[in-house]
DOVO-900932 format. One record per residue: residue in one letter; x, y negated, z negated of N, C-alpha, C, O in turn. Coordinates in steps of 0.001 Angstrom, whole numbers, padded with zeros to 6 digits, always signed. Each point is the difference from the previous one (the first is absolute). Layout:
aXYZXYZXYZXYZ;...
% end
This chain:
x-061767+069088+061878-000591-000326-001301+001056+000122-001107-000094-000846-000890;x+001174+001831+000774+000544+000375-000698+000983-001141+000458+001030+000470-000483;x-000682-001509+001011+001194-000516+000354-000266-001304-000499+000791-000816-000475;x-002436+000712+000711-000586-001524-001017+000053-000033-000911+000119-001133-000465;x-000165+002409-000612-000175+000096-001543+001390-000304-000236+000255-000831-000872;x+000828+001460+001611+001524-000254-000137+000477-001809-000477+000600-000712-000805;x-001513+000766+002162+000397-001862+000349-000748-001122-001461+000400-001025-000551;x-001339+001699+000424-000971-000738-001363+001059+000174-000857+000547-001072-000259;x-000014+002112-000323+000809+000393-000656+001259-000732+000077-000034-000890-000850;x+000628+000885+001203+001722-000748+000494-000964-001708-000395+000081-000554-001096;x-000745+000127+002036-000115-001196-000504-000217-000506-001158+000503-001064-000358;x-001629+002093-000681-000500-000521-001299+001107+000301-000764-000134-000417-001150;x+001249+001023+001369+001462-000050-000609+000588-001023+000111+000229-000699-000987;x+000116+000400+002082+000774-001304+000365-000490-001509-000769+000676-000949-000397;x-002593+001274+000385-000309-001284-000837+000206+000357-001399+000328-001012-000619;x-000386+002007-000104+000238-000026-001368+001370-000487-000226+000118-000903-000828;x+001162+001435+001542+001178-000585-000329+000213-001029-000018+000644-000542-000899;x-001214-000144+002078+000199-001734+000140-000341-000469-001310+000865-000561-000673;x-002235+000757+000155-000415-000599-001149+000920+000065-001099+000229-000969-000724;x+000294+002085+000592+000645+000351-001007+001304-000615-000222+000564-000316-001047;x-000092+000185+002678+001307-000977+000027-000467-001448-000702+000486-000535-000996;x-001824-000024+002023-000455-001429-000519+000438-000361-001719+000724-000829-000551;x-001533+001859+000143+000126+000096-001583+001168-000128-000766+000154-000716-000989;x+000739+001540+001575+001353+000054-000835+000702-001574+000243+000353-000857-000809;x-000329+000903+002256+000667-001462+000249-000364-001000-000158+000558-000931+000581;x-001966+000640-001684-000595-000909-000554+000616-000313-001471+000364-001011-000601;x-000435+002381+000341+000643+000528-001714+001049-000446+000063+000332-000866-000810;x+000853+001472+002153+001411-000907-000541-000094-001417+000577+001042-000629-000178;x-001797+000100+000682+000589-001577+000248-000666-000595-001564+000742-000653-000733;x-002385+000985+000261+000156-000648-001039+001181+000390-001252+000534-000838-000728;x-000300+002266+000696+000965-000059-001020+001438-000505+000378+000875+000238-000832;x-000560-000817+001827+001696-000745+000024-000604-001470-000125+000793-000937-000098;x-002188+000694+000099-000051-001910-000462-000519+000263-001248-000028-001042-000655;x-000368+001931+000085-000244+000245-001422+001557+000017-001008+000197-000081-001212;x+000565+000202+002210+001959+000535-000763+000520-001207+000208+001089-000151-000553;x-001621-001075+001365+000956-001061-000228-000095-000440-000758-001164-000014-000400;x+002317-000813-000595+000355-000877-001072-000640-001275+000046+000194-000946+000762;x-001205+001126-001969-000819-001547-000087+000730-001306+000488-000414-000857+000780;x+001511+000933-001394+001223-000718-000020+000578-000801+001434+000565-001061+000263;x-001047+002194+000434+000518-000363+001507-001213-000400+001148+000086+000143+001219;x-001122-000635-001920-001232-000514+000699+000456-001376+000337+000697-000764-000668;x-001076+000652+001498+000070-001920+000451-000976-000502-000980-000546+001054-000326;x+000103-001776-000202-001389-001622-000630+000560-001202-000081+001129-000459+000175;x-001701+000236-000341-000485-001609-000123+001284-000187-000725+000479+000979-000572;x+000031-001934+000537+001053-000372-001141-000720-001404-000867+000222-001183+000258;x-000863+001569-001023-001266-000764-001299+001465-000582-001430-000181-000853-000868;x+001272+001534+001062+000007-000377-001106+000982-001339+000212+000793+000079+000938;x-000787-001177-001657+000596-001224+000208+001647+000544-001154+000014+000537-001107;x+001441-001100+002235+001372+000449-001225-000270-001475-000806-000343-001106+000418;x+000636+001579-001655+000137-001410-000905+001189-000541-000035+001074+000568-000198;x-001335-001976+000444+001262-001083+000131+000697+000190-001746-000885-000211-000829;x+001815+000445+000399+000709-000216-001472+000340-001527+000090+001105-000268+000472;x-002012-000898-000913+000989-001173-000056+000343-000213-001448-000780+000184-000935;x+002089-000610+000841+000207-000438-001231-000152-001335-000896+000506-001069+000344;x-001148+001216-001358-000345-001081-000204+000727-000790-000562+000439+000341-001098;x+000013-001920+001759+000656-000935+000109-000475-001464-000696-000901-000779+000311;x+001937+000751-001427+000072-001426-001034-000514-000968+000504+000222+000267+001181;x-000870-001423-001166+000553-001201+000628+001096-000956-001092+000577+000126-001080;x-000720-000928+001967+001018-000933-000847-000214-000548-000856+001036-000344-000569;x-002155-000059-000035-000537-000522-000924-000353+000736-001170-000197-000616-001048;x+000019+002761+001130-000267+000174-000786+001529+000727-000588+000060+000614-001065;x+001183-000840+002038+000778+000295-000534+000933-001207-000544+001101-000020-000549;x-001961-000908+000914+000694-001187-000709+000010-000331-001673+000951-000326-000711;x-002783+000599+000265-000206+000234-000851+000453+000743-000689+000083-000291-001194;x+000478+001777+001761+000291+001063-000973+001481-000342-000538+000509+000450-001026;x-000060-001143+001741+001935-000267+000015-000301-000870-001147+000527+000374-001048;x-001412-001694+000967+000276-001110-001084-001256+000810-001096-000222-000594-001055;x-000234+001360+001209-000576+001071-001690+001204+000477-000621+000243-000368-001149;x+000763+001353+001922+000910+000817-000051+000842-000890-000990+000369+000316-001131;x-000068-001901+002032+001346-000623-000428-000246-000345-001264+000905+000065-000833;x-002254-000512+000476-000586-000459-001647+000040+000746-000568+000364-000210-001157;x-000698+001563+001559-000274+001178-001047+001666+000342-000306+000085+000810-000923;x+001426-001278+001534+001238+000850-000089-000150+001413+000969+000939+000791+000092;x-002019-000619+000494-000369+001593+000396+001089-000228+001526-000253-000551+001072;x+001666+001334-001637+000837+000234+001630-000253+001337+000431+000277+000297+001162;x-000708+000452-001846-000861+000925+000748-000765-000048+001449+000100+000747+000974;x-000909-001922-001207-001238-000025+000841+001241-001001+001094+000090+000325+001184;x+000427-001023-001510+000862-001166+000972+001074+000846+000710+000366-000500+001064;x+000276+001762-001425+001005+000382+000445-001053+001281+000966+000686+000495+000895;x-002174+000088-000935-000391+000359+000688-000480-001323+001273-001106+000233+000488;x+001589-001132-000107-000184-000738+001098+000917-000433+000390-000033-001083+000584;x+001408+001905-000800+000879-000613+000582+001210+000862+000980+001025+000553-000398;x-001434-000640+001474+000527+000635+001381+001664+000621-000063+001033-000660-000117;x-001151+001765+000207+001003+000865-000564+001423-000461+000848+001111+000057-000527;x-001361-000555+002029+000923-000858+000435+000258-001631+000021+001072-000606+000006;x-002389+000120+000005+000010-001490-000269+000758-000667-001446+000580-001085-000037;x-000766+002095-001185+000289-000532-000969-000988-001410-000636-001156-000377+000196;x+002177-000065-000941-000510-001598-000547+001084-000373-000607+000914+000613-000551;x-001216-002020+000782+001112-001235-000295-000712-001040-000945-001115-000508+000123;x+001978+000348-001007-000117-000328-000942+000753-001699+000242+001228-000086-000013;x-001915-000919+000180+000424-001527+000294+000161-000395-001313-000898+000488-000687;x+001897-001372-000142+000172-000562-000967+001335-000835+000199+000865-000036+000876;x-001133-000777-002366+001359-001599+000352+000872+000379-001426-000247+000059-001204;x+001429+000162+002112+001263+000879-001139+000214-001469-000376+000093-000198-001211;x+000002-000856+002001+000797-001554-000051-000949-001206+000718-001186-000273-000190;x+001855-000135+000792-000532-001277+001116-000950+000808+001056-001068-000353+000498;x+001781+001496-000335-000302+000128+001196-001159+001906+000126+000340+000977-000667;x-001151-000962+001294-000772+000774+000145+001166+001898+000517+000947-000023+000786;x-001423+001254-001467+000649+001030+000394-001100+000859-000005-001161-000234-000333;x+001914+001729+000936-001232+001125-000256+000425+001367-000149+001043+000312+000576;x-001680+000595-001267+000854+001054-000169-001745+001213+000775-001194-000077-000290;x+002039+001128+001399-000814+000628+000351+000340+001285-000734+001087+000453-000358;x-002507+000070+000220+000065+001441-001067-000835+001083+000912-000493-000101+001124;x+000527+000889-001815-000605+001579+000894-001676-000192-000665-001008+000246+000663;x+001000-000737-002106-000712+000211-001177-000063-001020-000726+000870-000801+000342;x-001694+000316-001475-000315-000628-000793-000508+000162-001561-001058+000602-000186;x+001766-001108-000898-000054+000171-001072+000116-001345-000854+000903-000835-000052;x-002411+000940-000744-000177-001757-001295+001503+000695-000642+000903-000837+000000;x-000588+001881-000411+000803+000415-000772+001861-000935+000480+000889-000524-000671;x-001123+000775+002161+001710-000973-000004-000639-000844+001075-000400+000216+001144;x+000460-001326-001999-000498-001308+000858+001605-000607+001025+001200+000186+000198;x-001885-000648+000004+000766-000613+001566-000059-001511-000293-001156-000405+000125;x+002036-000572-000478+001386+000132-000744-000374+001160-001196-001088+000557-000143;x+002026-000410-000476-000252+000965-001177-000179-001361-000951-001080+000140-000573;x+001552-001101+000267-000388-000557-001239-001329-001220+000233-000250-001078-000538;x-000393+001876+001599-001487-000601+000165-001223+000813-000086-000756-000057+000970;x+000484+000679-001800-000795+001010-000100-001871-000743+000585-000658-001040+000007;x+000598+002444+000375-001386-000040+000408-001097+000128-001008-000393+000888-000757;x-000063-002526+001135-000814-000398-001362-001488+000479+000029-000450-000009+001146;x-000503+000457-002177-001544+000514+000211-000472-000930+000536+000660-001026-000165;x-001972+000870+001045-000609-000893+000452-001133+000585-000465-000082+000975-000746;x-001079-001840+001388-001643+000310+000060-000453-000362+001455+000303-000899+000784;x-001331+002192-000741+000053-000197+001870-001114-001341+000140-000861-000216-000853;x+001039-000574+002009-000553-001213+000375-000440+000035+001143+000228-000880+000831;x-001204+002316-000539-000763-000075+000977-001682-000845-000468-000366-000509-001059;x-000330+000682+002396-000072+001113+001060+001151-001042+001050+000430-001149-000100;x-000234+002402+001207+000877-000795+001084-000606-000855+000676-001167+000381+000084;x+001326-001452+000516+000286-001409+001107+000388+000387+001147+000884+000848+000111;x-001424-001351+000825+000640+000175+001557+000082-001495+000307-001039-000539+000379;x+002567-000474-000542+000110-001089+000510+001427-000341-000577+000722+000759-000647;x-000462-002099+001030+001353-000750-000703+000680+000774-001210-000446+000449-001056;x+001520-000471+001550+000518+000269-001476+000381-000756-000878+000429-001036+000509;x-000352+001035-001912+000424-001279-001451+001094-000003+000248+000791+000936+000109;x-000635-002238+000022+001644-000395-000152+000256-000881-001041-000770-000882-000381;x+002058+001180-000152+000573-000273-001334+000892-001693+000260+000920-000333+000747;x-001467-000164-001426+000738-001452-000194+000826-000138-000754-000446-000093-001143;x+002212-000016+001266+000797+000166-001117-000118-001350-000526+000358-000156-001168;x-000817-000903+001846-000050-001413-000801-000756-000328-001176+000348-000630-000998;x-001762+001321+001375-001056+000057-000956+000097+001317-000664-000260+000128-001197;x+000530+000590+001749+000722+001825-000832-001838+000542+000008-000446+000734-000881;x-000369-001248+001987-001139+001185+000085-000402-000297+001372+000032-000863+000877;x-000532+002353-001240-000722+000626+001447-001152-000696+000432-000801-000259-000899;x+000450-000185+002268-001176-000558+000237-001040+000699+000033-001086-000525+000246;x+001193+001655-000451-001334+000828-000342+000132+001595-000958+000877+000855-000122;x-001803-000987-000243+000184+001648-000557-001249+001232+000019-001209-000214-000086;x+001796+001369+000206-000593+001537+000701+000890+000493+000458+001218-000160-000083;x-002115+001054+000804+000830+001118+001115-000254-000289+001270-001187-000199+000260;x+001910+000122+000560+000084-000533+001215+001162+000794+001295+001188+000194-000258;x-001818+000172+001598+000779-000037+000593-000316-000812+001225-001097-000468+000307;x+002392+000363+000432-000533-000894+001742-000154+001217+001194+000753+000871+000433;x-002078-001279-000163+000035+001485+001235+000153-000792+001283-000179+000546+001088;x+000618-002253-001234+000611-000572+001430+001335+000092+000189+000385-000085+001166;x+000527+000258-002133+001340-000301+000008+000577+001386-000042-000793+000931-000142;x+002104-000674+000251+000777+001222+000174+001424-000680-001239+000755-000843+000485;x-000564+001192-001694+001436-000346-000508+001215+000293+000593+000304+000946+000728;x+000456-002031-001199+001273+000280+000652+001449-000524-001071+001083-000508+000290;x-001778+000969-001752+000755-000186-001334+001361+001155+000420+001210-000156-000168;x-001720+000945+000571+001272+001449+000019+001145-000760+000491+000898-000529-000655;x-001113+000568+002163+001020-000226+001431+000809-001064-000452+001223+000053+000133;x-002040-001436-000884+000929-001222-000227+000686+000487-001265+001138-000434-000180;x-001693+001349-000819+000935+000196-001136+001359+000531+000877+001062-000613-000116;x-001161+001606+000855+001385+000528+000401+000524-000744+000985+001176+000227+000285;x-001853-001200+000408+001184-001292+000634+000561-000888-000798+000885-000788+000335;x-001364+000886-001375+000780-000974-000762+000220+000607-001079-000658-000503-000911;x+001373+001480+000542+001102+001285-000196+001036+000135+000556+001115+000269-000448;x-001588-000519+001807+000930+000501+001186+000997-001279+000110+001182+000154+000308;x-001791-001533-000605+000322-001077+000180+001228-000753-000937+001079-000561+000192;x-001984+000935-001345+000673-000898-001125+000643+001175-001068+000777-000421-000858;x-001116+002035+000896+000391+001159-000687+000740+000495+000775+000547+000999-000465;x-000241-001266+001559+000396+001219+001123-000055+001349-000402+000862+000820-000316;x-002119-000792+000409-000368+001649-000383+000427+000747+001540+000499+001120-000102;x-000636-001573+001236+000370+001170+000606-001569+000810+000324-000297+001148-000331;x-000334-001883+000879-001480+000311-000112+000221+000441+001470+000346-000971+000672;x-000444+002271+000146+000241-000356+001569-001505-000173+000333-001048+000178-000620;x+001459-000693+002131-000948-000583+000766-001323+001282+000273-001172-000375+000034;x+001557+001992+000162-001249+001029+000191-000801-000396-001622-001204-000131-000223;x+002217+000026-000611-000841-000025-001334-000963-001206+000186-001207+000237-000040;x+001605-001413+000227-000834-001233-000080-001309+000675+000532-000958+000442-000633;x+001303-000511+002598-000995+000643+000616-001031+000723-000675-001200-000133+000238;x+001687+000882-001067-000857+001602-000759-000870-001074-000717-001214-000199+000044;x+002118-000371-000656-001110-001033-001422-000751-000831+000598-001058-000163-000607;x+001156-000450+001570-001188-001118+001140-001424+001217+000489-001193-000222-000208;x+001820+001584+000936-000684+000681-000023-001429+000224-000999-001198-000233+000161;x+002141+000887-001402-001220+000264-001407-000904-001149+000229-001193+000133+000271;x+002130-001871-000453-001621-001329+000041-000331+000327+000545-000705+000858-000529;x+000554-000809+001816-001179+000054+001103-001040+000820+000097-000929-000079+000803;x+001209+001343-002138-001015+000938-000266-000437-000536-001366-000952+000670-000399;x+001330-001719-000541-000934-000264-000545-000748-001338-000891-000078-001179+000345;x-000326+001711-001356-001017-001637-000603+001082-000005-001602+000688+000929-000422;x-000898-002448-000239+000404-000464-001187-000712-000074-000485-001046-000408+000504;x+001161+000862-002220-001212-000172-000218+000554-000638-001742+000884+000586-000625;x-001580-001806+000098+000281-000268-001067-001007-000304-000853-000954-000733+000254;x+001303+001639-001871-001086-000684-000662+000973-000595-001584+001095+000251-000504;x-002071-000986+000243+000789-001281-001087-001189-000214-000933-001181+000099+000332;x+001721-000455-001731-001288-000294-000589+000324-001288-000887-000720-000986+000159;x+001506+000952-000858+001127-001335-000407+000907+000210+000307+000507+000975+000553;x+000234-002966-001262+001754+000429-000050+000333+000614-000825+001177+000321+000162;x-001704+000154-001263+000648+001034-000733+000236+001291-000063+000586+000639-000874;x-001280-000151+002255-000115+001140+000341+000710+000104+001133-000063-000814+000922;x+000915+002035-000949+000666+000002+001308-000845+000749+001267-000191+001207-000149;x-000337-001851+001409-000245+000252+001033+000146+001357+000404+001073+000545-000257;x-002042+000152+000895+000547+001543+000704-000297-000345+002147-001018-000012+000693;x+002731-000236-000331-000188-000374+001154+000526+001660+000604+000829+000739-000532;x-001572-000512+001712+000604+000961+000903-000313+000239+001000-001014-000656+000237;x+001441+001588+001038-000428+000289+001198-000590+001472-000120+000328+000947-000715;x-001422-001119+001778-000407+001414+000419+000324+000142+001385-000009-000963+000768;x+000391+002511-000305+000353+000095+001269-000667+001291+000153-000144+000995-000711;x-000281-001422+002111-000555+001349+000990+001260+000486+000831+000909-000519+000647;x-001395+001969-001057+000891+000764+001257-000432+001658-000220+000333+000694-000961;x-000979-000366+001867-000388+001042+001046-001437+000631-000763-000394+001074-000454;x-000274-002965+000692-001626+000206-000608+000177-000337-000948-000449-001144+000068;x+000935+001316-001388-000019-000343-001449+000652-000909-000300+000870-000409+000769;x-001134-000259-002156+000140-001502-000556+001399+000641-001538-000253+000813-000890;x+001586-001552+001121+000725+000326-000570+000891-001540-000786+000128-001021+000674;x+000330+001090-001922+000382-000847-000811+001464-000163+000479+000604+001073-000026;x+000207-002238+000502+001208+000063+000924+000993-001231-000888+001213-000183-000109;x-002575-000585-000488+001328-001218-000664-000659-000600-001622-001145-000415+000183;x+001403+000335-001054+000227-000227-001592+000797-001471-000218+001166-000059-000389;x-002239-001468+000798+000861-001133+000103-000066-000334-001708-001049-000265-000586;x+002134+000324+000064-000037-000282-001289+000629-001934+000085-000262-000806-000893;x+001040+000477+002095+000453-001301-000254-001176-000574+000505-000245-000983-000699;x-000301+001074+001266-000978-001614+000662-000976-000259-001425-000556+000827-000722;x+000603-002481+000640-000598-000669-001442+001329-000123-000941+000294-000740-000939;x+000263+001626+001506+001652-000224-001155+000572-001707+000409+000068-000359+001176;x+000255-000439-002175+000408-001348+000512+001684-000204-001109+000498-000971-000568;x-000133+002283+000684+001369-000171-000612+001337-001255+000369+000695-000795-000632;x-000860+001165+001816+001061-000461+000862-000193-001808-000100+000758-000738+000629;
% end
């Protein structure tokens, strides 16, 4: 009898401890998932990264802004479109024959010749998408007048000014340079607007390069019938 009470005994020990273990080792597993870092939970990944696109001119509304700029004198706004390596070239007729002077920059202040100053205009939009006016030195006018550019054609006023530099100036134009200047056409449109003959014409190129629309050529000779 005395060996059963023993045995009751030893066992109802053995079950209190168990429990007691149960308990604790409940306590620490929730408190080490209670200690992990929100941070380091797996979910859902809900949130979408935002694309940054930048927003990009077209050609038309930087076409407009170039012939506002050129009426207003504003080289401010014209020398912000002009490609810190591309430059701009400046086409004009010293004589007979067509030349061009390339600049970093642009200023109404020193015109290109210098004793041809850059005269005020009035802008002669809205812009045209077609033919461009061409100047009749026989009759001395343009067959049409506005603003106009050709979005079928690619100019190629630059490349022939410096072959025939190269030709009849022997400027010494080398052949990577030509290349470079065929290059710029092929990236871009002409665009001319005219309003009479008494007004001098604002002809020029816009060029793309790496997405954006940039001012590359300033034709002050075409409509000139000096020669």
């Amino acid at each position: 009898m005395r060996n059963l009470f023993f045995f009751v005994l030893i066992f109802l020990s053995m079950g209190i401890l168990s429990c007691r273990n149960n308990k604790k080792e409940d306590t620490t597993v929730k408190i080490a998932q209670d200690s992990i870092p929100l941070d380091t939970i797996s979910k859902p990944d809900t949130i979408e990264k935002e694309v940054k696109k930048e927003d990009t001119e077209t050609v038309e509304q930087v076409l407009e802004k170039i012939a506002k700029a050129y009426t207003d004198q504003d080289s401010k706004t014209i020398n912000n479109y002009i490609h810190p390596k591309l430059g701009i070239y400046i086409i004009y007729r010293p004589g007979a024959l067509d030349s061009y002077v390339h600049q970093n920059n642009f200023s109404f202040a020193k015109p290109i010749p210098e004793y041809h100053s850059y005269e005020k205009l009035s802008y002669k939009g809205p812009l045209k998408v077609g033919k461009l006016p061409v100047f009749d030195c026989g009759t001395m006018k343009w067959d049409k007048l506005g603003f106009f550019y050709d979005k079928k054609s690619r100019p190629n006023e630059l490349s022939q000014t410096a072959k025939f530099m190269n030709e009849i100036l022997d400027a010494k134009i080398t052949g990577n340079e030509l290349q470079r200047l065929r290059n710029i056409e092929v990236r871009s449109y002409r665009a001319i607007m005219t309003s009479n003959e008494s007004e001098e014409p604002f002809v020029f190129h816009l060029t793309k390069e790496g997405g954006k629309w940039y001012i590359t050529v300033i034709d002050r000779a075409y409509g000139g019938c000096d020669a």
